[in-house]
N, C-alpha and C positions, 0 to 999 in steps of 0.2 A: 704781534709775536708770531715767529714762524711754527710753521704743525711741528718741523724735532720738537721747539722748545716746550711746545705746551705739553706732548708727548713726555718727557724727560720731566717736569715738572711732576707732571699726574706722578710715575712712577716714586720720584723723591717723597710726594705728600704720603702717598700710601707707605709707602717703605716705614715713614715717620709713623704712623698710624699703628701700624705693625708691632713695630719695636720698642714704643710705650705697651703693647697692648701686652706683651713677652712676658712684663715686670710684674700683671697684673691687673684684673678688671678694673676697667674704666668709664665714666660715663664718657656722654657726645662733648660737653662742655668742659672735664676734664682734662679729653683728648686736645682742646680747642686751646685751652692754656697750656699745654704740657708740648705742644707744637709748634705754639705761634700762627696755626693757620685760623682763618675765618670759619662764626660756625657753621657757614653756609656751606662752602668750602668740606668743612668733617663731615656734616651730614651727605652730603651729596656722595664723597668716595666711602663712606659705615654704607650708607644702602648697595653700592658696588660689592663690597663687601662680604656682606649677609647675602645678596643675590648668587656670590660666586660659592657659597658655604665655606670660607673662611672665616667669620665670623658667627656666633649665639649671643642672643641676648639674653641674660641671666636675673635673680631678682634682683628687684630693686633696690639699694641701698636703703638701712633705714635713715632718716632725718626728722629732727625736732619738729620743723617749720614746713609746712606749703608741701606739696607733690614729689615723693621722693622719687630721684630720677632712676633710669633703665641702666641699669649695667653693661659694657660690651666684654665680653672676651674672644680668645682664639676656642676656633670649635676642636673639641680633642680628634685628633686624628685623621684632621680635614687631610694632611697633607703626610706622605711618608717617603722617606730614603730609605734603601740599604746598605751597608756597610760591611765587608769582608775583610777578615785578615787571614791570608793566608801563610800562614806559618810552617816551620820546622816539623812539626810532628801533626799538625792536621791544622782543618779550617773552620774558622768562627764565622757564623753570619748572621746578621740583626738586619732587625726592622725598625726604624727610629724615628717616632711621630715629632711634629718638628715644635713638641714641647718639650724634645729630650728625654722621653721614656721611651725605652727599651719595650718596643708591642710584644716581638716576638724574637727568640735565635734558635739555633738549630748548629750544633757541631758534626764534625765528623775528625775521625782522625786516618791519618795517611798512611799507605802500605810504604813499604822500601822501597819496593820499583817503581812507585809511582814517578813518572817523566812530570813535566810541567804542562806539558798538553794533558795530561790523564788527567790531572789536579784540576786546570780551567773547567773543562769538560764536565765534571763533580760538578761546580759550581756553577756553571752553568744552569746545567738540569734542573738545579735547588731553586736557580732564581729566576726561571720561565715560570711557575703559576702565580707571578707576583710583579706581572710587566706593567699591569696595568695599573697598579696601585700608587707606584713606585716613581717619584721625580726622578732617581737614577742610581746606578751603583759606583760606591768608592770603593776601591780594591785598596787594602794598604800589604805592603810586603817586608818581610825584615831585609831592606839592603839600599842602594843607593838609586833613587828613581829618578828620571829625568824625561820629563814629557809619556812619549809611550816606550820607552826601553827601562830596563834593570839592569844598568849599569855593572852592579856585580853585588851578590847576596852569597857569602861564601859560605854561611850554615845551611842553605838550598842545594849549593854546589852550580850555581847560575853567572853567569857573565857575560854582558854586553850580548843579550838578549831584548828583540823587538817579540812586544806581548800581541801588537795589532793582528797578526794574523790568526793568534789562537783566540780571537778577543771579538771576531769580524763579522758572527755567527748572533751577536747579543743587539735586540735592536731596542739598547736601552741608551739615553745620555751614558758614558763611564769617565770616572776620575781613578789617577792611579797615584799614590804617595807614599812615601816611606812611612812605618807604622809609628814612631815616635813625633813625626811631624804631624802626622795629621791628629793623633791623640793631643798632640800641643795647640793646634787649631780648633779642636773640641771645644778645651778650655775655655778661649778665649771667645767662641760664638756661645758657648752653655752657660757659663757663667760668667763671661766678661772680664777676664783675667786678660790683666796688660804687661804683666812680668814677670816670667815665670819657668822654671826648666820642667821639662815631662822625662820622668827618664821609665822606659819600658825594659825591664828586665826578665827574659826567659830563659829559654837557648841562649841568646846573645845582648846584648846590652846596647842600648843606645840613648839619645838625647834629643830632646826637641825644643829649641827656646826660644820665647816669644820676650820683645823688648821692645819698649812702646808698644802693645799691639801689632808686631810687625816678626812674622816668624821670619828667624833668620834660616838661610840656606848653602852661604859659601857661593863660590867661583862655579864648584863644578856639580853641585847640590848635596854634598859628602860633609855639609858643615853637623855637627853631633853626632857622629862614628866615633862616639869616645870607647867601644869599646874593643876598638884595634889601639889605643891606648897603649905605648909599649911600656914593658917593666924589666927587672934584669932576672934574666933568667927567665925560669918559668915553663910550661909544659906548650907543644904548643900549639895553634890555633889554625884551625878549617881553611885561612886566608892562607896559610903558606908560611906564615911568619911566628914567632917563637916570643911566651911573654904578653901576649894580647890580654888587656883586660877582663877583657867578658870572661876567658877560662878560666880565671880566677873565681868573678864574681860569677858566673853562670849556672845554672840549676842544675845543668847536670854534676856540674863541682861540687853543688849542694848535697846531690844523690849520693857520692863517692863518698866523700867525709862522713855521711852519716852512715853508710854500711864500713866503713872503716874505725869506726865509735860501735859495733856493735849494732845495727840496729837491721833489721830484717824485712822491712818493705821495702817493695820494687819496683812504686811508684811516688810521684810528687803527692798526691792524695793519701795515701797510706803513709807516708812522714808527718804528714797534716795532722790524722788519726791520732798518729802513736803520739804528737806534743800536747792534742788536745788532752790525750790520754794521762798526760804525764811523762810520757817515756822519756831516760834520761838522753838517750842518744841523740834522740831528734832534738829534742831543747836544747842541747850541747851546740850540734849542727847551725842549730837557728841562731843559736847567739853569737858564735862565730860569724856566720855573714853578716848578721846585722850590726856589726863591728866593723866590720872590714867593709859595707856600706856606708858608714858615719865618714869612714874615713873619706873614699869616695868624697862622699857629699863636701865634705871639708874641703879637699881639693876645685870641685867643682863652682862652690861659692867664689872662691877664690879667680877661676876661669871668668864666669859667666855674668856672677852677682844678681842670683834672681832674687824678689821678692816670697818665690817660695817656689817648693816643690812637689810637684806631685808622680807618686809612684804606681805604674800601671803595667800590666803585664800579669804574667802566672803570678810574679813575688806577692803583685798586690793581694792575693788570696793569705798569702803568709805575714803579713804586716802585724797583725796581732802580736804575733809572737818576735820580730824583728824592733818592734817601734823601741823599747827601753833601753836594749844597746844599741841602735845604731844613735839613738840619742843620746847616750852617755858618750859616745865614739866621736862625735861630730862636736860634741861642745870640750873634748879634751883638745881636737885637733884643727879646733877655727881659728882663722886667720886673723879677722876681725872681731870687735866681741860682738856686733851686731847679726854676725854669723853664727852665733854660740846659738841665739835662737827661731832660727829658721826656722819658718813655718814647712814641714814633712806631714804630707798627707795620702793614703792610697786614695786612688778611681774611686769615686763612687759606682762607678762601671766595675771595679773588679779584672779579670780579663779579659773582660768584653769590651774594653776601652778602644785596644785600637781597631775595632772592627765601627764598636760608634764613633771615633774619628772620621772615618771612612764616610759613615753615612753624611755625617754632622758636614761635610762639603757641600753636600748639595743642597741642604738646610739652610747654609749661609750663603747660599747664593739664592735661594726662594726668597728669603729674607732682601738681601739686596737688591734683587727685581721686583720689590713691593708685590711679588706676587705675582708679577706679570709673565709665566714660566714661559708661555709661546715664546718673548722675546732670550729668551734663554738657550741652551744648548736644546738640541731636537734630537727624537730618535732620527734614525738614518734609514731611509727605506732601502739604500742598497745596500751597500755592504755591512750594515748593520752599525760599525762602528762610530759612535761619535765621541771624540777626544773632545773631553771638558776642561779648559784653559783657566785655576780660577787665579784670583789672587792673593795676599796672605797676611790680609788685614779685614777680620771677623770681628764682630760685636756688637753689643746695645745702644750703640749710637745711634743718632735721628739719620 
């Protein structure tokens, strides 16, 4: 056998090893059935393993009979990404050990004049005492990304923008992706979801859908920009054009209608308040979108036909009070009756979702390298910059 293969091998058994271990402690003989490799074979890469501190050994299962065996699992926090969204009105940034918990995040929110160099810069600074920790940074942005440009993010006010130069300064691996795609890639590496739309709604509205396992993206990577979506009429939209989705559905829509109902906060938080409260304006507010979201959704089953949905962005903070009409709304307006009941779920993330997106890239590429991150993206000793190429079929497979 040649050294690639045997090379290429090792990485595949470990990968396997890995991704049984994800679901759950396992003993060595477990591992050994639940892989098909030899136990000689498990033990040999478990001590690789536990040498690299990827792995703890935990206690021991109990058992009826004879010697109850050692437990393996992943060691918490052996291994971490960051993850950024940088958004419309400020930037989310997590820390995300590659068991999917959220270690650490840290907001900020943005002035007017902030330019897009002032903003990198921000973030930047935030994620210099944390180089060393760190497999790499996912940056996700609300607009159309492709490689290292942003094509065009019109609630930014950005277009056909190269980020490398502001970007050149950071001597960390970096991935960059639109924010609904990479929260849709979350999915599918965190809990293994093969079919599915992610729709992130804040400022602006968008889609990420994963079928087979396989995020899709379009010709020019603009595939789930549902929320330049035209309608007739209508007020209109940061892009230029009149009628766009998202102003409808969008939270600042949300903000208007409910000082237009009477109601006297001046933030997304204090509408939160007032329904927790009771108040009627904001309940009014909320139930309104979440209406006008069923419908949505109705439409969108219709487009994409996922297996289910999940709702991430600022709304998902609002889901409480959304979930009973937009699900009254969605099963008046399905097309199918298997659509009537669609599985509708927020982020367990919350809004921290597409910033764990973000992270969650370089988590399913650890994973895919069995671990072996050298063979991975590098920092860049010179120009700092190193563009991470992944691809966009994530999960608990061997």
């Amino acid at each position: 056998m040649r050294k690639g293969d045997v090379h290429t091998l090792r990485r595949l058994n470990r990968r396997a090893i890995l991704n049984q271990l994800r679901r759950g402690p396992l003993s060595r003989a477990d591992l050994a059935r639940a892989t098909g490799l030899a136990k000689s074979a498990v033990s040999r890469l478990v001590e690789e393993l536990l040498q690299e501190g990827l792995l703890e050994e935990g206690p021991a299962a109990p058992t009826p009979l004879g010697r109850p065996p050692t437990l393996l699992r992943l060691k918490p926090r052996a291994r971490m990404a960051l993850g950024a969204e940088v958004g419309v009105e400020g930037t989310v940034l997590v820390a995300l050990d590659w068991q999917g918990q959220v270690a650490w995040s840290k907001e900020w929110a943005h002035a007017p004049e902030e330019d897009l160099h002032t903003r990198i810069q921000r973030l930047l600074q935030e994620v210099r005492p944390h180089l060393q920790e760190a497999l790499g940074l996912g940056i996700t942005l609300p607009g159309v990304v492709t490689g290292r440009r942003l094509l065009l993010a019109p609630n930014l006010g950005w277009k056909e923008v190269d980020l490398s130069p502001h970007l050149a300064a950071l001597p960390l691996p970096l991935a960059l992706e639109n924010d609904a795609k990479a929260s849709a890639l979350s999915e599918v590496f965190l809990h293994g979801e093969q079919n599915l739309a992610y729709v992130v709604l804040s400022t602006g509205l968008g889609v990420g859908v994963v079928a087979e396992g396989r995020l899709l993206r379009g010709a020019r990577g603009a595939f789930g920009e549902v929320g330049h979506w035209l309608g007739e009429g209508g007020s209109p939209c940061r892009c230029g054009r009149q009628g766009c989705l998202e102003v409808a559905l969008g939270l600042e829509t949300l903000m208007k209608r409910y000082r237009a109902l009477g109601g006297t906060a001046s933030t997304l938080e204090g509408l939160l308040a007032g329904a927790r409260a009771g108040e009627e304006a904001a309940l009014l507010a909320l139930r309104q979108l979440g209406e006008a979201l069923g419908r949505f959704l109705a439409n969108l089953a219709v487009a994409y036909d996922p297996a289910r949905v999940v709702v991430g962005g600022r709304v998902a903070d609002l889901f409480p009070f959304l979930e009973a009409p937009l699900r009254a709304s969605l099963e008046a307006h399905a097309f199918l009756e298997a659509h009537r009941k669609l599985p509708v779920a927020p982020s367990v993330y919350g809004h921290l979702a597409p910033a764990v997106g973000g992270a969650s890239l370089f988590l399913a590429r650890f994973f895919e390298l069995g671990g072996l991150w050298a063979e991975g993206p590098r920092r860049n000793g010179g120009d700092g910059y190193a563009e991470v190429a992944f691809g966009d079929r994530y999960g608990l497979g061997a």
